[in-house]
C-alpha positions in Angstrom: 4.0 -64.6 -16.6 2.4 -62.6 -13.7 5.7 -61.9 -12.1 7.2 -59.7 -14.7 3.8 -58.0 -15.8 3.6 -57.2 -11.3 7.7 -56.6 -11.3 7.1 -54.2 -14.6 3.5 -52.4 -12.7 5.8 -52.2 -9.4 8.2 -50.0 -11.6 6.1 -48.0 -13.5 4.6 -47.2 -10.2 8.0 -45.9 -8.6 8.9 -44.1 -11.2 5.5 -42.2 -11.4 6.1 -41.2 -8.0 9.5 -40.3 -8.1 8.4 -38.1 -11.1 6.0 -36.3 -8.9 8.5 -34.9 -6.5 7.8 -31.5 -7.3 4.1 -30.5 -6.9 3.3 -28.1 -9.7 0.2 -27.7 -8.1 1.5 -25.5 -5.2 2.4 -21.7 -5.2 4.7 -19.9 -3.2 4.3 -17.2 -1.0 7.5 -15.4 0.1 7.2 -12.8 3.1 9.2 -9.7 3.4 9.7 -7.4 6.4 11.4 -4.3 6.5 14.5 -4.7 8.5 15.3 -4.2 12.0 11.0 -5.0 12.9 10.8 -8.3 15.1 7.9 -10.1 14.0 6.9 -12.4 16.9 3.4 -14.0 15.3 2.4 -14.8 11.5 -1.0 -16.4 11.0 -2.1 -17.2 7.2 -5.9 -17.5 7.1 -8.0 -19.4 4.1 -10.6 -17.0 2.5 -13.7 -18.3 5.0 -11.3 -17.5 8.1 -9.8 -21.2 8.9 -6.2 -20.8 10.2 -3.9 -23.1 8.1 -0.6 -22.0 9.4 1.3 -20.1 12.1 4.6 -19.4 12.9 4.9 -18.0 16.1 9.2 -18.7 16.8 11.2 -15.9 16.8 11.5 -14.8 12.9 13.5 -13.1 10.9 16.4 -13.4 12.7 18.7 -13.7 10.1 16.7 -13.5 6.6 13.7 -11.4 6.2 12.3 -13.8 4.4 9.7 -16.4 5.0 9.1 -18.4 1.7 6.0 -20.9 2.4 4.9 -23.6 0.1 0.1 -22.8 0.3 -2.7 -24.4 -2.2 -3.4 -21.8 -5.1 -6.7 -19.9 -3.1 -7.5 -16.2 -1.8 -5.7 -15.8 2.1 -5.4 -13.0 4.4 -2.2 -13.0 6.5 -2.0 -11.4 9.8 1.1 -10.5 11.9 0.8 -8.9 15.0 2.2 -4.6 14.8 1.3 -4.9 11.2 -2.3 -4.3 9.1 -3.6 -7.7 7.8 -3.5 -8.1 4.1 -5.1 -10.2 1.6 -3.4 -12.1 -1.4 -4.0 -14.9 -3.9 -1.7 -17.7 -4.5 -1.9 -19.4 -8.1 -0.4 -22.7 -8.9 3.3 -22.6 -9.9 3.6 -18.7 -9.1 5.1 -16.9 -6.1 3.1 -14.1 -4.7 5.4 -11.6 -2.2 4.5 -9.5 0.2 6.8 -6.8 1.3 5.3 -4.8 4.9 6.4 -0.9 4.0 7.9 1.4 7.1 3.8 1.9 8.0 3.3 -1.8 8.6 1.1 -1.9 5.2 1.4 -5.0 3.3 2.2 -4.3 -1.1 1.2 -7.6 -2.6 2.8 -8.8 -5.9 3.0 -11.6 -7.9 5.4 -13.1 -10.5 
């Protein structure tokens, strides 16, 4: 009797986490630069300055656009030739930022 009730829990346990593929729990934060501007260095900061990511490859190449997966919380992002710029990220929603020809960040969010 305890192998099926094990053999069903061992299941129900795959299937939960195959279910849970997709983390609803994460925003999205997608990063636009004007074109033509080589970005060389993009440092997101949490809201009491800890760096949680950097991306210091050559970017942009082909896309202007960086899409990266953060924890809903406030952030300040900071690329090098451009003003820093603070945004939120809420669970399930993309916030974009879009750098303007005078290397200002314009936040929005969906």
């Amino acid at each position: 009797m305890k192998t099926p009730a094990a053999l069903a829990l061992c299941l129900s346990l795959l299937a939960g986490l195959i279910a849970c593929d997709k983390d609803d729990n994460m925003g999205t934060l997608i990063v636009n630069v004007r074109d033509n501007t080589k970005v060389e260095e993009l440092n997101i900061y949490t809201e009491g300055g800890s760096l949680i990511y950097t991306n210091t490859e050559y970017l942009y190449q082909n896309d202007p656009r960086l899409s990266i997966p953060l924890n809903p919380g406030n952030y300040r992002i900071s690329t090098y030739g451009y003003s820093d710029c603070t945004f939120q990220i809420q669970a399930g929603h993309t916030t974009r930022i879009a750098y303007d020809q005078h290397g200002n960040g314009v936040v929005t969010y969906d």
